[in-house]
Residue, then its C-alpha position, 0 to 999 in steps of 0.5 A: x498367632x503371635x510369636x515372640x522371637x529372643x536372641x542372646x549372644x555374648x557381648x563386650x558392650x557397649x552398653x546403655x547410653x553408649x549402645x543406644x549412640x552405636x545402633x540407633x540406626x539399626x533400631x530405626x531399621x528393625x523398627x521398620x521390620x514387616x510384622x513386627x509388634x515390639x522389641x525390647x533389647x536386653x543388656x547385662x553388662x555383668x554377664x556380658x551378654x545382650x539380644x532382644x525379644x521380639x513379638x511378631x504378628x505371626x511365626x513367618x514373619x518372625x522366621x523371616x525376621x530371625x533368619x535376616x538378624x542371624x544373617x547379620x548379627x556377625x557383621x556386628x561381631x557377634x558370634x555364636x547367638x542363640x536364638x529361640x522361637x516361641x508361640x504365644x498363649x494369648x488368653x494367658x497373656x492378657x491375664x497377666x498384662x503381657x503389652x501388644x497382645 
């Protein structure tokens, strides 16, 4: 079953333009991540909080995945994430445009 993984965690940037310079590397590195659909990365530079939603193939390989960003998300210098792990209602899904379903 699909299964969407987000992560947020508090963020002093960078953000847009200067984000995508950063971590391009590491985008190209999760992109290559076994099971895994999409992710859409999430920035609110106001709040100062960023993270990602993901939508994995099934909840293992999301897990798999989640357990590895967690890992080494401090290396970045992110503390304190909050991650959450979600199942995904297809049929309601489809209703209402969700991409990759």
């Amino acid at each position: 079953m699909p299964t969407i993984v987000q992560i947020d965690f508090p963020s002093e940037g960078p953000f847009g333009e200067q984000l995508l310079a950063a971590v391009s590397d590491l985008a190209h590195s999760i992109a290559q991540e076994p099971g895994m659909r999409w992710k859409i990365w999430t920035e609110n530079a106001t709040e100062k909080t960023a993270g990602g939603i993901y939508l994995f193939d099934t909840e293992a390989t999301a897990r798999t995945f989640l357990a590895k960003q967690l890992a080494r998300l401090p290396s970045f210098g992110v503390s304190n994430p909050r991650a959450r792990v979600f199942s995904v209602n297809e049929p309601l899904s489809r209703i209402t445009h969700a991409p990759g379903i």
